[in-house]
BALOBA-1460 file (C-alpha; in Angstrom, 3 decimals):
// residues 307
<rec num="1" residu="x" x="-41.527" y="42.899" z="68.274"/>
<rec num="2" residu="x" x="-41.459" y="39.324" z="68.891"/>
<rec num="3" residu="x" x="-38.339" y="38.334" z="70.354"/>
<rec num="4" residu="x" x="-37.680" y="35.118" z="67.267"/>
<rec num="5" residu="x" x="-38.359" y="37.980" z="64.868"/>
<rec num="6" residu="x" x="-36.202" y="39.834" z="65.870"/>
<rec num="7" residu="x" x="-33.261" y="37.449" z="66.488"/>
<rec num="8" residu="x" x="-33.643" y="37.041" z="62.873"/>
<rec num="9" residu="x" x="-33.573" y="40.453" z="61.934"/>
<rec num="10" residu="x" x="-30.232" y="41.020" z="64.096"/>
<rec num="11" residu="x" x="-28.350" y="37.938" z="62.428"/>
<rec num="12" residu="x" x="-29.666" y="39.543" z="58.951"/>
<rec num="13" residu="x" x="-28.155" y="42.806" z="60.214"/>
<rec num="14" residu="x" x="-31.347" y="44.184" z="59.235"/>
<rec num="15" residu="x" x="-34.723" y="45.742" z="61.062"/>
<rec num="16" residu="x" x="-36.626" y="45.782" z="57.934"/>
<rec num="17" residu="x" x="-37.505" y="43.730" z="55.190"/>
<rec num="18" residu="x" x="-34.530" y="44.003" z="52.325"/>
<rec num="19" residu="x" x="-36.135" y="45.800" z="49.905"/>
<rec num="20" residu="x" x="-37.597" y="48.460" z="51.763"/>
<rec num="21" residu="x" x="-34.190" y="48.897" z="53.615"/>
<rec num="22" residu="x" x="-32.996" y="49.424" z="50.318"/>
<rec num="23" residu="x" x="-34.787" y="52.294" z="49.876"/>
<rec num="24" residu="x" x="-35.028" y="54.309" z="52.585"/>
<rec num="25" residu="x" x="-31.237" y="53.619" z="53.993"/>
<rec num="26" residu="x" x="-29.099" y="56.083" z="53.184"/>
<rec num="27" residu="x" x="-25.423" y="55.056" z="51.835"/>
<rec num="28" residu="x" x="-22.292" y="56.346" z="51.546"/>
<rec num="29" residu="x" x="-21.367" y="59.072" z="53.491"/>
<rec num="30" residu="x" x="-24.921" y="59.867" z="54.418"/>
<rec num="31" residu="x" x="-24.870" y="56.839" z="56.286"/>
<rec num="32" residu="x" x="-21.997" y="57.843" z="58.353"/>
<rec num="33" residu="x" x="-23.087" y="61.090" z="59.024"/>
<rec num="34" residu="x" x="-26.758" y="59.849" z="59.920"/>
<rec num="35" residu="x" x="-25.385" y="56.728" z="62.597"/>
<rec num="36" residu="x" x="-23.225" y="59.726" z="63.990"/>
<rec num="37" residu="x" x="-26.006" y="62.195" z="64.512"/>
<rec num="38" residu="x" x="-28.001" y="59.193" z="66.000"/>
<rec num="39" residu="x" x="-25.478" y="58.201" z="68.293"/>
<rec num="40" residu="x" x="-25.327" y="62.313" z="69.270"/>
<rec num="41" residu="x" x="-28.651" y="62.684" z="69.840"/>
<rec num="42" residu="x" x="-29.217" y="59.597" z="72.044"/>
<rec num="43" residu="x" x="-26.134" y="60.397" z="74.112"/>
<rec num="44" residu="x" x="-27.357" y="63.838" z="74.546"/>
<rec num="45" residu="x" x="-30.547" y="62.144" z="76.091"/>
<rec num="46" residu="x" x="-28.859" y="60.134" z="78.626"/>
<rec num="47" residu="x" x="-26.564" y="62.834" z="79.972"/>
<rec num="48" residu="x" x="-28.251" y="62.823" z="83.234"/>
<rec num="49" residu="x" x="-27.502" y="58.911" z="84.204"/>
<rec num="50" residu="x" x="-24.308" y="58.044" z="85.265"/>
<rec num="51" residu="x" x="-25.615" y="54.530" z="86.579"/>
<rec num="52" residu="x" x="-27.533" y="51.304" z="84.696"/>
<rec num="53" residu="x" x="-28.971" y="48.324" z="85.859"/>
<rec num="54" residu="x" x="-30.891" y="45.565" z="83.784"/>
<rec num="55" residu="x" x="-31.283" y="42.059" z="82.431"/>
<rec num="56" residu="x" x="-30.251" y="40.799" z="79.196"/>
<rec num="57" residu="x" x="-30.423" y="37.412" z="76.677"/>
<rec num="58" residu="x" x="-27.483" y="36.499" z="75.728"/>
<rec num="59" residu="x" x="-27.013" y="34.303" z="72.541"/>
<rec num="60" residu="x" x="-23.542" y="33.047" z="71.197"/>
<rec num="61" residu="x" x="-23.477" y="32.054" z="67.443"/>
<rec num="62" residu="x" x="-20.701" y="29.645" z="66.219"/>
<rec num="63" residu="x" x="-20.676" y="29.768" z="62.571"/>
<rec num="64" residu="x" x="-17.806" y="27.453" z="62.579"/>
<rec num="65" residu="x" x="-19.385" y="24.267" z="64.361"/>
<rec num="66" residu="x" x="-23.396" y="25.855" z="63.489"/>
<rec num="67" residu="x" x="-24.171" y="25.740" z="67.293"/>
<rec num="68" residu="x" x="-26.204" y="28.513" z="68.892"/>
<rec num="69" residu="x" x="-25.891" y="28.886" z="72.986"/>
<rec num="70" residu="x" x="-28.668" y="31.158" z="74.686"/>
<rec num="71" residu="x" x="-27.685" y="32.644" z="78.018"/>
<rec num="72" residu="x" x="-29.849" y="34.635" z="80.130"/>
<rec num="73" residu="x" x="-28.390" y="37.410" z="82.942"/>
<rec num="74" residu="x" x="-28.216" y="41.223" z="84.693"/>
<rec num="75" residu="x" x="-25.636" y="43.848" z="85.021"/>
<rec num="76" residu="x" x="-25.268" y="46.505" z="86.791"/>
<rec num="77" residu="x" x="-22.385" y="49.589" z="86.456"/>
<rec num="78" residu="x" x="-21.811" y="52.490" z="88.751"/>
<rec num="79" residu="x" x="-18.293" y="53.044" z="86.958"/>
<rec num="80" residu="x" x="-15.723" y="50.792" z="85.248"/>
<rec num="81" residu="x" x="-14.711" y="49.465" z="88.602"/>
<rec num="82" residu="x" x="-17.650" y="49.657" z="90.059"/>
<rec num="83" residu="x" x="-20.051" y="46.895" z="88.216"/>
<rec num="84" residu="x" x="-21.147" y="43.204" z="87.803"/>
<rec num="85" residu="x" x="-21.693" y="40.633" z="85.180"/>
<rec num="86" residu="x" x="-24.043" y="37.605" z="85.919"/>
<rec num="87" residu="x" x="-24.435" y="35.133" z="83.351"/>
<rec num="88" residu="x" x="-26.114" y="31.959" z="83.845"/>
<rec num="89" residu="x" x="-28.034" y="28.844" z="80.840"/>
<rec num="90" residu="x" x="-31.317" y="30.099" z="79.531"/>
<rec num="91" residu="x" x="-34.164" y="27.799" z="81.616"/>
<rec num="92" residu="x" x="-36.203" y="27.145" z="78.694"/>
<rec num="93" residu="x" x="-34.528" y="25.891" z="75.134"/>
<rec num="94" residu="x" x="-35.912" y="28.420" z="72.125"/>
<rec num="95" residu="x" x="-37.980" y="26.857" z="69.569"/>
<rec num="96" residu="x" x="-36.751" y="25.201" z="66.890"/>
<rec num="97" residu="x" x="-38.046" y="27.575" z="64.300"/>
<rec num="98" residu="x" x="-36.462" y="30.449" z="65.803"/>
<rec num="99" residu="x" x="-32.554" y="29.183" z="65.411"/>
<rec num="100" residu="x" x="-29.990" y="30.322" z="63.140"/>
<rec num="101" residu="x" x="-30.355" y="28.322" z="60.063"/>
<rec num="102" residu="x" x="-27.716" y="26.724" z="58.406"/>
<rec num="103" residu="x" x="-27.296" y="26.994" z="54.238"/>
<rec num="104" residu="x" x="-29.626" y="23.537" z="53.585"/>
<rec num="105" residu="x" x="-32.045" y="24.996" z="56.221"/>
<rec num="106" residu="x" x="-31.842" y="23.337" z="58.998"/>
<rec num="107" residu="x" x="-31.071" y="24.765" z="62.130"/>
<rec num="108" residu="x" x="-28.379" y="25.256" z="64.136"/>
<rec num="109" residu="x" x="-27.371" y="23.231" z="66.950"/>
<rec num="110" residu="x" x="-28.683" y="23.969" z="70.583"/>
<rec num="111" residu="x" x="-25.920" y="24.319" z="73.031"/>
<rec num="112" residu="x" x="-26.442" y="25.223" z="76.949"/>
<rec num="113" residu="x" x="-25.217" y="28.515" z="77.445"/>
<rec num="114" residu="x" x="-22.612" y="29.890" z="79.606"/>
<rec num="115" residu="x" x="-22.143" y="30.262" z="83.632"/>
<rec num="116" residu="x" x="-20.146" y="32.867" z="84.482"/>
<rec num="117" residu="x" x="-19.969" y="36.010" z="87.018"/>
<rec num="118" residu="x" x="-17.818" y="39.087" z="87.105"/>
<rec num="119" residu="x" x="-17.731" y="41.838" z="89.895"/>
<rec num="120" residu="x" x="-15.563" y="45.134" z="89.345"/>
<rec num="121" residu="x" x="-15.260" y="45.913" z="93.092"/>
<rec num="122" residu="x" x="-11.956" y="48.591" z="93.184"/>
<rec num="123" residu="x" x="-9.571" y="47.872" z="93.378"/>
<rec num="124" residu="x" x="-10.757" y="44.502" z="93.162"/>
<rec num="125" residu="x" x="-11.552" y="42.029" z="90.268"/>
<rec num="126" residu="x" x="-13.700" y="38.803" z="91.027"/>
<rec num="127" residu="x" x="-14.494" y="35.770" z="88.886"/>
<rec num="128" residu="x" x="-17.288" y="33.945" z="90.856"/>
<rec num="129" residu="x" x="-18.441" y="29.997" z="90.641"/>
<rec num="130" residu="x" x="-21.164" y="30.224" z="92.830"/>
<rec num="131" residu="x" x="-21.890" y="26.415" z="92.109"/>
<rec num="132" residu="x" x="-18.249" y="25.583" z="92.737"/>
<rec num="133" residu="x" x="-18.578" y="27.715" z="95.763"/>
<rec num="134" residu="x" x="-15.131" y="29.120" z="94.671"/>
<rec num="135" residu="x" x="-13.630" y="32.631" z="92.903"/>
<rec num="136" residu="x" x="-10.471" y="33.944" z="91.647"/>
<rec num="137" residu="x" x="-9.337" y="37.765" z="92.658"/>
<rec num="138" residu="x" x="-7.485" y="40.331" z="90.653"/>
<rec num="139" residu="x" x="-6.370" y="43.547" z="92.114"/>
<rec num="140" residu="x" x="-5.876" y="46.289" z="90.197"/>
<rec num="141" residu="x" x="-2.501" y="48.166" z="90.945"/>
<rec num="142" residu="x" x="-1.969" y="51.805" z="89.373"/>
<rec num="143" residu="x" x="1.858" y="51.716" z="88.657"/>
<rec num="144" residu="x" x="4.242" y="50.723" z="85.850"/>
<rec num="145" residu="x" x="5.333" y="47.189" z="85.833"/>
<rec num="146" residu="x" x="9.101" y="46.613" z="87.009"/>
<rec num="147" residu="x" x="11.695" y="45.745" z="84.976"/>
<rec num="148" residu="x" x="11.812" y="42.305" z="86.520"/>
<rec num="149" residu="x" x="8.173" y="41.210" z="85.612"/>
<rec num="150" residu="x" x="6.938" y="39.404" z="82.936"/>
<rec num="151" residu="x" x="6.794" y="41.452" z="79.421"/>
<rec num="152" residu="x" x="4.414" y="39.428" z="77.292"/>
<rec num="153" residu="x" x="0.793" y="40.596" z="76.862"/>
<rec num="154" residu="x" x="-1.466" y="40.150" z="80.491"/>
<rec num="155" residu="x" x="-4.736" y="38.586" z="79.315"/>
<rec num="156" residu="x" x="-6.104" y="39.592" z="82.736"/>
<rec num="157" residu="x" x="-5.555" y="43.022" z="82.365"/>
<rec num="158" residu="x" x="-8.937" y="42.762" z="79.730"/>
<rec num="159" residu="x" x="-10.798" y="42.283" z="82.735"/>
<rec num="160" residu="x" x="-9.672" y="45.266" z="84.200"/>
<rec num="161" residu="x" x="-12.694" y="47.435" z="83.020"/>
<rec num="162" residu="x" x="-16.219" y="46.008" z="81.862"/>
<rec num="163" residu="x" x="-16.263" y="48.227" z="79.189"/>
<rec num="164" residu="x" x="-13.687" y="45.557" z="77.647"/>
<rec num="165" residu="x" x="-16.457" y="42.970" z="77.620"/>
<rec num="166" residu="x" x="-19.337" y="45.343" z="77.194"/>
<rec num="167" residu="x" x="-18.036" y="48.410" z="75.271"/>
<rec num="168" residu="x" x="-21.848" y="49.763" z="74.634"/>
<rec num="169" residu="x" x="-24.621" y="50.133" z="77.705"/>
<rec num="170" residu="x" x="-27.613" y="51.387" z="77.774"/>
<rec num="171" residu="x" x="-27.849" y="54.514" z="78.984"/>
<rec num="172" residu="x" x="-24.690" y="55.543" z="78.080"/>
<rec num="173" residu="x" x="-23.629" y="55.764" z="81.884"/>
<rec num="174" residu="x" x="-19.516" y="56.702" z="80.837"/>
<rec num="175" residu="x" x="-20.433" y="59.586" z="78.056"/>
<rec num="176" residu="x" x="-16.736" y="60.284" z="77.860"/>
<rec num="177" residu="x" x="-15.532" y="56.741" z="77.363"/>
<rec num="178" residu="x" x="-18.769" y="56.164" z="74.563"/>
<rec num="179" residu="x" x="-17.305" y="58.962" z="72.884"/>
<rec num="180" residu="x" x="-13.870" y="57.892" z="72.483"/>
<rec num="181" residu="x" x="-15.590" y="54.354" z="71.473"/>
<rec num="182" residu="x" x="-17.284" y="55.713" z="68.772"/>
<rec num="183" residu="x" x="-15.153" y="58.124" z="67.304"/>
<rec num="184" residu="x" x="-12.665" y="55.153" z="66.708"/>
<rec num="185" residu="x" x="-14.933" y="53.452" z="64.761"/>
<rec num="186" residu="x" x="-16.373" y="53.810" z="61.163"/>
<rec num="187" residu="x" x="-19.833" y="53.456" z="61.404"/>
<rec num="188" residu="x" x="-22.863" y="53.448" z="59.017"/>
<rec num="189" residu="x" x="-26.674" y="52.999" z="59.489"/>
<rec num="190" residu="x" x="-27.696" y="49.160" z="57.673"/>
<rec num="191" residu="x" x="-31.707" y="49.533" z="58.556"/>
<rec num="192" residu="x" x="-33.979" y="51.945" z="59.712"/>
<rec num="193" residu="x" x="-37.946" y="51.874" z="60.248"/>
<rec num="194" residu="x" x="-40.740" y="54.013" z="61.707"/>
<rec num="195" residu="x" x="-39.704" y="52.840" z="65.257"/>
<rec num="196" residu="x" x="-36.226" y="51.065" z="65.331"/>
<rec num="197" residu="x" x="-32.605" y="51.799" z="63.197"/>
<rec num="198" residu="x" x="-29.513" y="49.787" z="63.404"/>
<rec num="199" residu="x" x="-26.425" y="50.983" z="62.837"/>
<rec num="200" residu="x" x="-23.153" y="48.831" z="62.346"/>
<rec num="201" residu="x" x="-19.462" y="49.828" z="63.460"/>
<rec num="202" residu="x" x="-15.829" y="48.563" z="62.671"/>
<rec num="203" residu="x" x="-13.022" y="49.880" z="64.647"/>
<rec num="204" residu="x" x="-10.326" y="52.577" z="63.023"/>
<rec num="205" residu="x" x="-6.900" y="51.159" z="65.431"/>
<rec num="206" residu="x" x="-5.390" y="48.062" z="65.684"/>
<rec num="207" residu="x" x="-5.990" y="48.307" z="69.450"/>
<rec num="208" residu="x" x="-9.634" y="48.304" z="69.405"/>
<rec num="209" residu="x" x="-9.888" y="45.831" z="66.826"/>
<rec num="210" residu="x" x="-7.477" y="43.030" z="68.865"/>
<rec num="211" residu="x" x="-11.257" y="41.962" z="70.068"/>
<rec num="212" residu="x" x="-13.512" y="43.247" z="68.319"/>
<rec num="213" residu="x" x="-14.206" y="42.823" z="64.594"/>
<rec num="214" residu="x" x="-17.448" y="44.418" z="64.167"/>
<rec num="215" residu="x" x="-20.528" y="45.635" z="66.124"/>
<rec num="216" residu="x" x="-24.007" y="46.648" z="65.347"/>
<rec num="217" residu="x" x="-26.713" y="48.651" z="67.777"/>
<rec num="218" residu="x" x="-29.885" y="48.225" z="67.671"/>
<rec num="219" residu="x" x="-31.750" y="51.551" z="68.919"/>
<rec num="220" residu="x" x="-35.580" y="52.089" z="69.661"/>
<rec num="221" residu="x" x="-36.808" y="55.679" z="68.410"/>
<rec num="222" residu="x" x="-38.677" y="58.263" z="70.608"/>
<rec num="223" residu="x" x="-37.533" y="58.528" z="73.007"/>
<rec num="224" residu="x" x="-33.888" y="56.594" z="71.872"/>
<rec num="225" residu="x" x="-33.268" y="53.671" z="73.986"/>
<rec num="226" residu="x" x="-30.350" y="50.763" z="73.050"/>
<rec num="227" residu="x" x="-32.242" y="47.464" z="72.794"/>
<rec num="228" residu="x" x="-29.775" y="45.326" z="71.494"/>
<rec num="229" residu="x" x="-25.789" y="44.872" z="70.538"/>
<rec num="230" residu="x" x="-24.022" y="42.200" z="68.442"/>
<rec num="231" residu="x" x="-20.080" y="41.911" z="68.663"/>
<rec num="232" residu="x" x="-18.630" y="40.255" z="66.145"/>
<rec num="233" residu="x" x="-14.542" y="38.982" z="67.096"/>
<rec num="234" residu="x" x="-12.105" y="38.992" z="64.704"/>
<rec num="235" residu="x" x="-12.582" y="35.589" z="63.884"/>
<rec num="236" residu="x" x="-15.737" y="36.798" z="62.106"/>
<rec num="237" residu="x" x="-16.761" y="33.009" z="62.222"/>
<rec num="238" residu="x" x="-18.714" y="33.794" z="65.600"/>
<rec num="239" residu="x" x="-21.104" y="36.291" z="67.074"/>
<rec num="240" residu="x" x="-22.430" y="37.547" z="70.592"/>
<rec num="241" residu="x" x="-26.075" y="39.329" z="70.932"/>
<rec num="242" residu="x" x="-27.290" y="41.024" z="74.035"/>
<rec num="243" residu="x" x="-31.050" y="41.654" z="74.001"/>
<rec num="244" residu="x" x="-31.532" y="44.284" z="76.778"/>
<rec num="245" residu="x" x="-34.516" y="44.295" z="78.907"/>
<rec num="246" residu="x" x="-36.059" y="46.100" z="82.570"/>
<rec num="247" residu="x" x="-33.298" y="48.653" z="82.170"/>
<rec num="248" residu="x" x="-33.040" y="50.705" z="85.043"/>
<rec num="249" residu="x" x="-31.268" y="53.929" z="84.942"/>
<rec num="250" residu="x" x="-29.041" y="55.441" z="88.089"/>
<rec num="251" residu="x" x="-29.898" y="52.823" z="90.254"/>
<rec num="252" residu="x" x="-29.054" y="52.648" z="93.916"/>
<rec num="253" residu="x" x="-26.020" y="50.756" z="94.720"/>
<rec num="254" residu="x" x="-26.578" y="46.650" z="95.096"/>
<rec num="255" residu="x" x="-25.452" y="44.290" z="97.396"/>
<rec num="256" residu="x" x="-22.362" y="42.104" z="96.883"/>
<rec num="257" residu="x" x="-22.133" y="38.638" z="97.433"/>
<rec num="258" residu="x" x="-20.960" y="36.947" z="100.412"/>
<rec num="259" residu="x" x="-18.022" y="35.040" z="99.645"/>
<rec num="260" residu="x" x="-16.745" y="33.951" z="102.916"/>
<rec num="261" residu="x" x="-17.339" y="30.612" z="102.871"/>
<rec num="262" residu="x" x="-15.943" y="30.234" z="99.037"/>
<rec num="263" residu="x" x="-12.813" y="28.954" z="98.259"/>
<rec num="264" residu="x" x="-10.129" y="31.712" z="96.812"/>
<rec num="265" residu="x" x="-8.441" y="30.012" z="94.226"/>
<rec num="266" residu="x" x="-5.790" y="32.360" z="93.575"/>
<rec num="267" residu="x" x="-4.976" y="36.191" z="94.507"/>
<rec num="268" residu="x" x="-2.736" y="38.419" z="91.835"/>
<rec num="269" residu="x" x="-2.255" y="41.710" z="90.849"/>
<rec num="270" residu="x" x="-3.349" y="43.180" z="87.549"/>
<rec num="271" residu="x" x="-1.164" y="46.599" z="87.200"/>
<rec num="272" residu="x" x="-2.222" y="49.457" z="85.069"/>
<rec num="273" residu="x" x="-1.203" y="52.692" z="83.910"/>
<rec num="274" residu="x" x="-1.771" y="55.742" z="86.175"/>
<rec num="275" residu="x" x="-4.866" y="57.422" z="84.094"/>
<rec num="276" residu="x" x="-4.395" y="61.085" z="85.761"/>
<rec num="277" residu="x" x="-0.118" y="61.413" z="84.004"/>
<rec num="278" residu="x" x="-1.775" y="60.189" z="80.771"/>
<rec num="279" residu="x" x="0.343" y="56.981" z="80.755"/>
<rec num="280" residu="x" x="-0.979" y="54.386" z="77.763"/>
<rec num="281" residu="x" x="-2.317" y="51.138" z="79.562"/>
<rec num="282" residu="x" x="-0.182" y="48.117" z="78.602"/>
<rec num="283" residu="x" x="-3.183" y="46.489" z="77.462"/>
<rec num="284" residu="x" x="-3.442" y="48.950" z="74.550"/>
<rec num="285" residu="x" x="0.597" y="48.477" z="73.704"/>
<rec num="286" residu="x" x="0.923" y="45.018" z="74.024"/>
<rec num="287" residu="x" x="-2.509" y="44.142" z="71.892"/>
<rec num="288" residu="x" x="-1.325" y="45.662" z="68.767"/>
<rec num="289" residu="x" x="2.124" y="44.569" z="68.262"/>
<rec num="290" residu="x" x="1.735" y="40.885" z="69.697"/>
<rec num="291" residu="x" x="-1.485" y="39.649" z="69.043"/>
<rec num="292" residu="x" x="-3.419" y="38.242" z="66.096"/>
<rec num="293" residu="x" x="-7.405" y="38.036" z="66.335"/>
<rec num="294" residu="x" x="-7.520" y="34.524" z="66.718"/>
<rec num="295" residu="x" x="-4.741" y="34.070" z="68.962"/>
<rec num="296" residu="x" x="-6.310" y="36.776" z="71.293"/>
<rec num="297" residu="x" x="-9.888" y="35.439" z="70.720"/>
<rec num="298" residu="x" x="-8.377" y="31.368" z="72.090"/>
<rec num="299" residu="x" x="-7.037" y="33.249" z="75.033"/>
<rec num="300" residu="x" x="-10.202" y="35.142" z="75.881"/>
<rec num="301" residu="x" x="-12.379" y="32.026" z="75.285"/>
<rec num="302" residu="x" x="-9.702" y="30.353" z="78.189"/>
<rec num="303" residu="x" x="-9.460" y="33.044" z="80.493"/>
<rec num="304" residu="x" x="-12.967" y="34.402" z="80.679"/>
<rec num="305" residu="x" x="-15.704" y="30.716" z="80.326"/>
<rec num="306" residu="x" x="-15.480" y="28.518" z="82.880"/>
<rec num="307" residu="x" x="-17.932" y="26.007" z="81.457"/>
C-alpha cells in the first residue's frame, strides 16, 4: 500500500473505503469479540520471539496548531530494561498532497520532527544528545521510597519501562505484559479488508488512561504482522503514528553507544516497587489520584523532547 494512502487511511481510522467498511465490520459486541480473537491469534503466533528489532516513521499530528512533524527511527527490545529508542527529523519533507488536511482543505503545516534517544540499560536509564554530545542517567532502584523523599508524582519514573512510551511492539516480545495491556482496554475492530484490519482500543482504569486516550493497530493478515499504531493522549487534540518497517524478530544483542567523551548532565535515582512481593509501582498510585490528562501530557512533552 502506498505509504500517503495509507497515512490517510490511519488518520480516517479506517483501511477501507467507508461504505464498504460499513458493511462488512461487525459492531457491537461482535466487534469486541472479533479485535479480541485477533489479538489471540496473532499473539499465539509470536510466542516463540521474546526479542524485536526494526525501523519505524514516526508522524506527530497537532490538531490544535494543524502542524504535522514526520520523524524517522529504530528500536530494539530484549526486555523492558533491556531496549533503545532512536528518533531523529525525517531527511526528506512528504509531499504536500499527502498531509493532514485541515477543514477548508488545505494542509497542515510541516514541522521538523523530533531528536531524541532512549536506552533501557538495567539498571540504567539514558537520555542521549548525541549532537550535544551530552546525556542524562536514571537508575532504577527496587525499594520503597523513604519517608523523607519527595511524595508528589515522579515524571521520570514513566521512563522506567519502554512499554510506557511504546505499549504495543511487533512481535509481541512481553506476551504477559500485552496481555495485561489488552485486557484493560475496550476494544473493537473499525475496518477490515482482504489483507489488513484495524482495530481501535480505549483503556478500562484511570491508570492506563493518565497517557493514553485511545489507540488503534493496524495488523497485516496471513501470516498477522503489526504494521502500524496510533496513540491518541488524553488531550485528544493530538496524535502519534508509528509505521513499522524491516522488523526483525529475536535479534542478537546490539552494541551500545560510547558515551565517554559526553557530558553527564545529571545522575538520579528513579525507585520502583519490588515486582517479585507484588508491591503496586508508585507510578500507577500517584497517576490516578493527582494527575489530569493535560497536566500529565505538558509534563511528558517537558520531560521526554529535547527539541
Amino acid at each position: 500500500m502506498d505509504a500517503r494512502v495509507f497515512l490517510t487511511l490511519i488518520v480516517l481510522g479506517l483501511a477501507v473505503s467507508p461504505a464498504r467498511a460499513e458493511s462488512n465490520t461487525p459492531s457491537g459486541p461482535e466487534a469486541e469479540l472479533q479485535a479480541r480473537e485477533v489479538l489471540r491469534e496473532w499473539s499465539e503466533e509470536c510466542l516463540s520471539f521474546t526479542g524485536v528489532r526494526g525501523e519505524f516513521l514516526r508522524i506527530d499530528y497537532d490538531d490544535v496548531f494543524q502542524q504535522q512533524k514526520h520523524s524517522v527511527g529504530s528500536f530494539g527490545y530484549l526486555g523492558s530494561q533491556h531496549a533503545f529508542i532512536q528518533v531523529r527529523p525525517a531527511p526528506q519533507k512528504p509531499d504536500p498532497d499527502s498531509l493532514k488536511k485541515k477543514n477548508d482543505g488545505s494542509p497542515y503545516e510541516y514541522k521538523e520532527g523530533f531528536s531524541d534517544e532512549w536506552r533501557w540499560q538495567k539498571p540504567w536509564i539514558r537520555n542521549i544528545d548525541h549532537m550535544e554530545k551530552k546525556y542524562e542517567e536514571y537508575k532504577i532502584v527496587i525499594r520503597p521510597p523513604s519517608d523523607s523523599e519527595p511524595k508528589w508524582f515522579d515524571f521520570c519514573l514513566y521512563f522506567s519501562e519502554i512499554e510506557n512510551l511504546m505499549p504495543v511492539l511487533p512481535g509481541v516480545p512481553d506476551q504477559a505484559k500485552f496481555d495485561e495491556f489488552i485486557s484493560e482496554s475496550y476494544l473493537k475492530v473499525i475496518g477490515e479488508n482482504d489483507t489488513h484490519i484495524i482495530i481501535a482500543g480505549k483503556p478500562k482504569n484511570r491508570r492506563r488512561a493518565a497517557n493514553l486516550r485511545e489507540f488503534k493497530l493496524q495488523l497485516e493478515k496471513r501470516p498477522w504482522r503489526l504494521r502500524a499504531v496510533q496513540y491518541i493522549p488524553p488531550s485528544g487534540n493530538q496524535s502519534t503514528v508509528y509505521l513499522f518497517s524491516n522488523v526483525e524478530f529475536n535479534p542478537l544483542a546490539w552494541d551500545e553507544p560510547d558515551l565517554s567523551d559526553y557530558q553527564n548532565l545529571y545522575t538520579r535515582s528513579i525507585f520502583v516497587r519490588d515486582p517479585e512481593k507484588g508491591e503496586p509501582q508508585s507510578f500507577d498510585k500517584e497517576a490516578e489520584s493527582q494527575l489530569s490528562g493535560i497536566s500529565f501530557l505538558l509534563a511528558l512533552i517537558y520531560c521526554c523532547f529535547n527539541e
